[in-house]
C-alpha positions as CSV (number, residue, x, y, z in Angstrom):
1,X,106.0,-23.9,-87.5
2,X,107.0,-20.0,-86.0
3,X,104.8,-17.9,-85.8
4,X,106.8,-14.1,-85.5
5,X,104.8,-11.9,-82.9
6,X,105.3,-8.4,-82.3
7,X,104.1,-5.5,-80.2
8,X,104.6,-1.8,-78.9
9,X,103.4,-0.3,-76.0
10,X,104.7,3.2,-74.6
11,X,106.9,3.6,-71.2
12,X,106.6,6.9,-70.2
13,X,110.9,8.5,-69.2
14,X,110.1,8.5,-65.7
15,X,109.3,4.8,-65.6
16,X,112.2,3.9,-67.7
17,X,115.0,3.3,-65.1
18,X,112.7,0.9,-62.9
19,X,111.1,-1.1,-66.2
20,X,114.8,-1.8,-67.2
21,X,116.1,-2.6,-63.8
22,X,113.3,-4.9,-63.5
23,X,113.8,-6.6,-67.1
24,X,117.8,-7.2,-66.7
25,X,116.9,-9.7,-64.0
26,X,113.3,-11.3,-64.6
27,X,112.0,-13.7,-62.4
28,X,113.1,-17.1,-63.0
29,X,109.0,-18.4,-63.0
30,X,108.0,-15.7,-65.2
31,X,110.8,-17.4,-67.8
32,X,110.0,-20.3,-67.2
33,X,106.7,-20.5,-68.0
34,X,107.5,-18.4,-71.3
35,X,109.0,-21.2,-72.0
36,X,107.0,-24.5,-71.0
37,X,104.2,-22.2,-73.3
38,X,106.8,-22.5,-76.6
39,X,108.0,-18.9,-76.2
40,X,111.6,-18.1,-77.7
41,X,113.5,-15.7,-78.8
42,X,111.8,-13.0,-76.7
43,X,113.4,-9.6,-77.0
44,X,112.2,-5.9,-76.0
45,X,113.8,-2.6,-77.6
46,X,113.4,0.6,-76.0
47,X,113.2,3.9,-78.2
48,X,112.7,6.9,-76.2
49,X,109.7,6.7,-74.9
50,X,108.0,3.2,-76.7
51,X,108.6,-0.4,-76.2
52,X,109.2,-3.1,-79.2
53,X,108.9,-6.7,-78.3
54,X,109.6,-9.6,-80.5
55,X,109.5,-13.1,-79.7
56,X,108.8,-16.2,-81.7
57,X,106.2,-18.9,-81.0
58,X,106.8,-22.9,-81.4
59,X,103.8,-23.9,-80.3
60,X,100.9,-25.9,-81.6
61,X,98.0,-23.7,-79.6
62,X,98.8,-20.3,-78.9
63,X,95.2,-19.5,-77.7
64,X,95.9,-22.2,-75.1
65,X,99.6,-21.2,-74.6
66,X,98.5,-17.8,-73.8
67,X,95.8,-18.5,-71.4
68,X,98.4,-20.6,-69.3
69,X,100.6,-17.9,-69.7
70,X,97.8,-15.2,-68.1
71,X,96.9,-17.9,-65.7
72,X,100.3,-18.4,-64.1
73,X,100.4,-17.0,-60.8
74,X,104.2,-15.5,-61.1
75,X,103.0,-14.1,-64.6
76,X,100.4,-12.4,-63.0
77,X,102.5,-10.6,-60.0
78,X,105.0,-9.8,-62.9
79,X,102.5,-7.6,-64.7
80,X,100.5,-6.2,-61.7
81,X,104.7,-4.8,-61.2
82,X,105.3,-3.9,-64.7
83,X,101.6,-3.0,-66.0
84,X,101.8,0.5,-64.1
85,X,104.9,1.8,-65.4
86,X,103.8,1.3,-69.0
87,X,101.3,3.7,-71.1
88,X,99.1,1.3,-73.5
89,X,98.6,3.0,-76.8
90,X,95.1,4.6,-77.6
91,X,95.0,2.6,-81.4
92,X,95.2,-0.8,-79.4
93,X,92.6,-3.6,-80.7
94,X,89.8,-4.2,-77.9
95,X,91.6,-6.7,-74.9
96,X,95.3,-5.6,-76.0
97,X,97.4,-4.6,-73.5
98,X,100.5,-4.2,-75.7
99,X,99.4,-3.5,-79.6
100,X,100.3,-6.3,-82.2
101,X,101.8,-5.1,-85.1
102,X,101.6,-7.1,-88.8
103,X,104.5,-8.3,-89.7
104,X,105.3,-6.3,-93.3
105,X,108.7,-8.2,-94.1
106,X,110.8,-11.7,-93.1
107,X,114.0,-12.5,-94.6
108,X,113.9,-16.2,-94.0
């Protein structure tokens, strides 16, 4: 089973030039443990001045895939790097960082 996830968070302009410098060469453990924890097809989209990300779970326990994921030492240097140069939007759910979004259409 795939389980689709989505989310949006802002980047305000004068963080965009260091957020994308810093995404077009992520750090080989923060990939790889994206991946041990059944992570694929991960993509962010930048409009102006927000964030998409998509990315596609294979898992059988994404509670527990997550928790590794926010465990993971490399994982947590990444975001103490990329967590300051983003803007969390205020209609986030209570312990959301970036904001899910429901998925509203798939073409299979």
């Amino acid at each position: 089973m795939v389980v689709r996830l989505a989310s949006v968070i802002g980047l305000p302009a004068e963080n965009v030039i260091e957020y994308e410098r810093l995404h077009a060469d992520v750090w080989p453990a923060v990939l790889e443990r994206l991946r041990e924890s059944h992570m694929t097809n991960y993509s962010i989209y930048r409009h102006g001045e927000l964030l998409f990300a998509y990315m596609e779970y294979t898992g059988d326990d994404l509670d527990a895939d997550n928790a590794a994921i926010a465990a993971n030492e490399a994982t947590q240097e990444w975001w103490a790097v990329c967590e300051p140069l983003q803007r969390p939007l205020a209609d986030r759910q209570p312990g959301e960082w970036w904001k899910a979004l429901p998925e509203v259409f798939h073409l299979d």
